[in-house]
N, C-alpha and C positions, 0 to 999 in steps of 0.2 A: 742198568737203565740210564740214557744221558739224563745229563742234571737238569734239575727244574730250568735252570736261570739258561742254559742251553736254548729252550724250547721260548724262553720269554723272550732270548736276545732274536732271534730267527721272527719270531710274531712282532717287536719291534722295529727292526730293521725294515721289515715288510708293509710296518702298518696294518698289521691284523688282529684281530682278536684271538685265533685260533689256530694251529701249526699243520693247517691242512690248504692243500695247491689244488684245483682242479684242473688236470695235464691238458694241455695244449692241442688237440685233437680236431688235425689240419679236414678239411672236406666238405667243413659241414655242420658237425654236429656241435662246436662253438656259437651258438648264435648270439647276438649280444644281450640277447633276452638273459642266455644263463651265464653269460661272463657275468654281467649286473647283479643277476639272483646270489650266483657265487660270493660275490664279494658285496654284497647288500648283507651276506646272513654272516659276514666277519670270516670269511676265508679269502682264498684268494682265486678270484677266474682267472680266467686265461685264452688269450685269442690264439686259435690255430690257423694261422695267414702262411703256411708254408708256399702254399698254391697260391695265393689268392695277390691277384696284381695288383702293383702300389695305388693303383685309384681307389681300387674296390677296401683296400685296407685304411685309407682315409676315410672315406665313407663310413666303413663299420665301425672305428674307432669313435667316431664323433656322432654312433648312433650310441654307441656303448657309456660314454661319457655324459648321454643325454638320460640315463637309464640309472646310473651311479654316479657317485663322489666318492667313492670308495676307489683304494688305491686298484688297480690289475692291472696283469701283465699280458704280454704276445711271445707266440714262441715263432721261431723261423728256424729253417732247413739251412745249416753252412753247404756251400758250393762242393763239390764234390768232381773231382778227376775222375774222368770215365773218355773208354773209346767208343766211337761214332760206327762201327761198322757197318756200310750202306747193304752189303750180301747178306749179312743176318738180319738185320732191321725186313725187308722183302720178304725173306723166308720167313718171318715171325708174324709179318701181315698176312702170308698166305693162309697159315696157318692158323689167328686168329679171323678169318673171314668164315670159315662154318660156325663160330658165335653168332657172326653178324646177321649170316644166313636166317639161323634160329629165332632172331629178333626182329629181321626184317629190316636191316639193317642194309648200306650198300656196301658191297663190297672196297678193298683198301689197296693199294699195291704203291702207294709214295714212301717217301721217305718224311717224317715231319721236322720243320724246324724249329729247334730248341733254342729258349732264348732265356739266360739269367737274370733276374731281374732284383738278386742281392741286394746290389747296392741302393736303389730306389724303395726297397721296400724297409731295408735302415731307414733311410734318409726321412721318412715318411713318419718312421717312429717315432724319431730325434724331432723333427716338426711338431709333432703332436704333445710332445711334453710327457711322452709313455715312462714310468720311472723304473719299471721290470722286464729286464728281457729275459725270454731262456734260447737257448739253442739246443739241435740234438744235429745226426746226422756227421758229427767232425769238431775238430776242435778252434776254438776261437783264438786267433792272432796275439801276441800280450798288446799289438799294437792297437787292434781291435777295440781289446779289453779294456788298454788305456784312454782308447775314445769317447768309448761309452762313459766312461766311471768320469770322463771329464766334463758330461751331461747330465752328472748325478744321476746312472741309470745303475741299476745295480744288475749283474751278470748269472745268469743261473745258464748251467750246463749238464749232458748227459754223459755218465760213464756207465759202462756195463762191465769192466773189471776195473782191479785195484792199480795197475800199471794205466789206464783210460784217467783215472781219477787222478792218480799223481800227475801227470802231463797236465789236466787241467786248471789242479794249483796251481803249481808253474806259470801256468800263462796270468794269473791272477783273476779268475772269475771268485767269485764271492760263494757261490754254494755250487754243490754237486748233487744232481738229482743218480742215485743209486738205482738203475733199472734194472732188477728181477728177470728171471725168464720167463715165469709168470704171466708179467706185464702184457696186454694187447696194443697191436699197432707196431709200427716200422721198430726195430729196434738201431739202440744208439749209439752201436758199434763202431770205432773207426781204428783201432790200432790191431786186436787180434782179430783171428781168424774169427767165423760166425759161428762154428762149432765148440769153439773154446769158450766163446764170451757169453754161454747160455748156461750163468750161475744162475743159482735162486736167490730169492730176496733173502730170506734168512741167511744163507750163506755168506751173500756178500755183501749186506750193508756190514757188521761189525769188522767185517776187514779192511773197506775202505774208509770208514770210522777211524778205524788205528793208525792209517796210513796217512790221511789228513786231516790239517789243524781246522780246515771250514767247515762250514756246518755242512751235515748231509740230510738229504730229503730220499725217503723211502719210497719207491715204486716198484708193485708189481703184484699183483693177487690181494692188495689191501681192498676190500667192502666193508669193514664195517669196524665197530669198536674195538671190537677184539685185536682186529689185524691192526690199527691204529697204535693200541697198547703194545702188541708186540715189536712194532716199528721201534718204537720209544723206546720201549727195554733192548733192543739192540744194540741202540745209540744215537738213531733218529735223531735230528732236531724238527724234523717237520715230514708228514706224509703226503705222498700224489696220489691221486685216484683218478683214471680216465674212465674205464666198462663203468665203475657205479652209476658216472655221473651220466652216460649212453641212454640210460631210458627213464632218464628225469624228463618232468611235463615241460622244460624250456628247451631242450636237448634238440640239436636240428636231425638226428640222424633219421634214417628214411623209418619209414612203421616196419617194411621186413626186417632191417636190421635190428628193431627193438624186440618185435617177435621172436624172431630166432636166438635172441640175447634172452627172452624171458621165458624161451623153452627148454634151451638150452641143458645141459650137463657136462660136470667136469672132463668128459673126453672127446667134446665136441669142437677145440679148437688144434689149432695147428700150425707150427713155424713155417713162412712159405714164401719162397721169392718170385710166385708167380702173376700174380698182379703187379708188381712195380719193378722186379730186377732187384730188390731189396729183401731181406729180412723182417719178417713181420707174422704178429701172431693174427691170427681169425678163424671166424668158422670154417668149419670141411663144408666144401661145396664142390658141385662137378668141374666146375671150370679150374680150380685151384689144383683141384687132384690128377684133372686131366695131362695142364701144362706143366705139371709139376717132373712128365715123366721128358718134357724138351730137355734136352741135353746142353745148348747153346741158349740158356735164354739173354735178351740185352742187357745191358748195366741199369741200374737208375739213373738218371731218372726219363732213360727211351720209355723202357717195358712199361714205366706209368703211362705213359702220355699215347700210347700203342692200344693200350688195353682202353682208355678213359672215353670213349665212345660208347663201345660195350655196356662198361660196366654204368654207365649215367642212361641208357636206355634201358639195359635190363631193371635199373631199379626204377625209374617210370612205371616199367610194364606190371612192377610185382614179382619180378622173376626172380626167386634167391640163390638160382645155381649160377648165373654167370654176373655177381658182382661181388663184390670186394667187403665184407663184414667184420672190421677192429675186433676183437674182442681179447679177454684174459683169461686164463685157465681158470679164477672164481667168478666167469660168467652166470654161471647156474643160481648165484646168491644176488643178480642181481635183482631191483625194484622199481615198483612204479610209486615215484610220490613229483614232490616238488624238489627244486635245491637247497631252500632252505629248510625243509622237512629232513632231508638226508643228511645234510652238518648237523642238526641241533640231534639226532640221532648218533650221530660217529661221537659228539663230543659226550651226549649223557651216557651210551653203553662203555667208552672209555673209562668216562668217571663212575661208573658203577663196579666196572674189569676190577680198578686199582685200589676201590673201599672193598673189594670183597676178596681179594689176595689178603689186605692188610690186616680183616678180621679173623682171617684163616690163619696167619702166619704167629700171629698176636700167644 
């Protein structure tokens, strides 16, 4: 198990009380409502502004800041290398138009134009006085890294193997979030293949543990104390949770998404590049299964911005087959409470885990 003073230096550095992140979870379901709750009940929130343009991420920032004094962080999507292919992109609108059909949607045959808006939505952080950032998606520049740390912003980054994690040292971010296969949502792949990089949380947080000297933060299938304590005895310095935090009362995500999360069972999600061109775990739904059998689908982040019509009227309509639902393989465990109902639960089952190993072992 990492040492005490491990888990205290990670909840100091961060200014927290408690060695638990609520992950980043771009679309929606971050509202400032539960970044605030988050980090009001002594953990940490976290804004998911992947999407969300540098206006809109000012705005919520200075809702979220009106909400707490407690420290939290933003996570953002690094820029990504991808080809443009205007003959697939066509072919993939034809082909998502029987969706549209279904919804009542109008039909699509352009090409859209994609536009980065990276750097303005730093810029926007660094304005605001944000003192955490995380990234996933790629790795951060040391030049980056050096920018940030010279705005006293501390660097939190995603590895999904041990070779991911080393490169990330190197460039100097300060911790490494350990993504699980587990984990629901995009995964944070950017050196091996997607088929390689789909370790389990137990597997690979103590190997990137060993591999580097930073603190590592455990995600993926953790809900509850148990999986907390386990994190820790791995070698953990601190745990992420996104699905738990999905059908907390602050939680923006849609009500099918929380239904289907709180119907759910362990064999009900699925790794799937069909909504975005990416890797990511969610629920089985017709549309995921169907595109799944496209041979050519486009990179990320076209396939997002392709499908994102769809999937934002389907979930308007209520419709849970043709939209996009995060979820983790301990979806089935998840709850309905508050956010600070579910920390002060992770931290007392934790502390209950480790008095009752210690009367056992005694």
């Amino acid at each position: 198990m990492v040492e005490v003073n491990e888990y205290v230096k990670i909840c100091k550095r961060l200014n927290i009380k408690y060695p638990i992140i609520q992950a980043g979870m771009a679309g929606g379901p971050t509202t400032p409502e539960l970044v605030a709750a988050v980090s009001n009940a002594g953990a940490l929130g976290t804004l998911g502004a992947g999407y969300m343009s540098p206006e809109d991420i000012r705005k919520v920032l200075s809702e979220i800041m009106t909400l707490t004094e407690k420290p939290f962080a933003v996570n953002l999507f690094l820029p990504q290398v991808y080809e443009k292919n205007e003959q697939q992109i066509l072919s993939m609108q034809k082909q998502l138009n029987k969706y549209r059909q279904k919804l009542g949607l109008p039909e699509v045959s352009t090409v859209p134009d994609i536009q980065n808006h990276f750097e303005q939505q730093l810029n926007v952080m660094i304005e605001a006085g944000v003192k955490v950032l995380s990234f996933t998606f790629n790795e951060p520049s040391a030049d980056l890294v050096e920018k940030l740390h010279d705005h006293g912003i501390t660097v939190i980054a995603t590895a999904t193997t041990v070779k991911e994690a080393k490169n990330l040292e190197l460039r100097g971010v300060d911790m490494i979030v350990a993504q699980g296969s587990e984990a629901g949502g995009h995964r944070g792949t950017f050196l091996n293949g997607e088929e390689e990089a789909l370790i389990g949380t137990m597997a690979l947080v103590p190997q990137i543990v060993d591999a580097v000297e930073c603190p590592v933060i455990a995600a993926g299938g953790i809900m509850d104390g148990r999986g907390m304590m386990a994190a820790l005895s791995l070698g953990a310095s601190a745990v992420q949770l996104g699905t738990a935090f999905l059908t907390i009362k602050e939680s923006g995500a849609s009500e099918i998404h929380k239904s289907a999360i709180l119907a759910s069972k362990d064999t009900d999600t699925k790794v799937t590049s069909a909504f975005s061109g990416k890797s990511a775990r969610g629920m089985k739904n017709e549309m995921m299964l169907s595109l799944e059998n496209t041979k050519n689908l486009p990179p990320y982040p076209i396939q997002h911005m392709l499908t994102s019509d769809i999937r934002k009227e389907a979930a308007r309509q209520g419709n849970k087959e043709f939209v996009s639902m995060w979820a983790g393989q301990a979806s089935a465990m998840s709850k309905e409470s508050t956010a600070k109902e579910l920390i002060n639960q992770l931290v007392s089952d934790c502390k209950n885990t480790l008095s009752s190993l210690s009367t056992d072992w005694k």
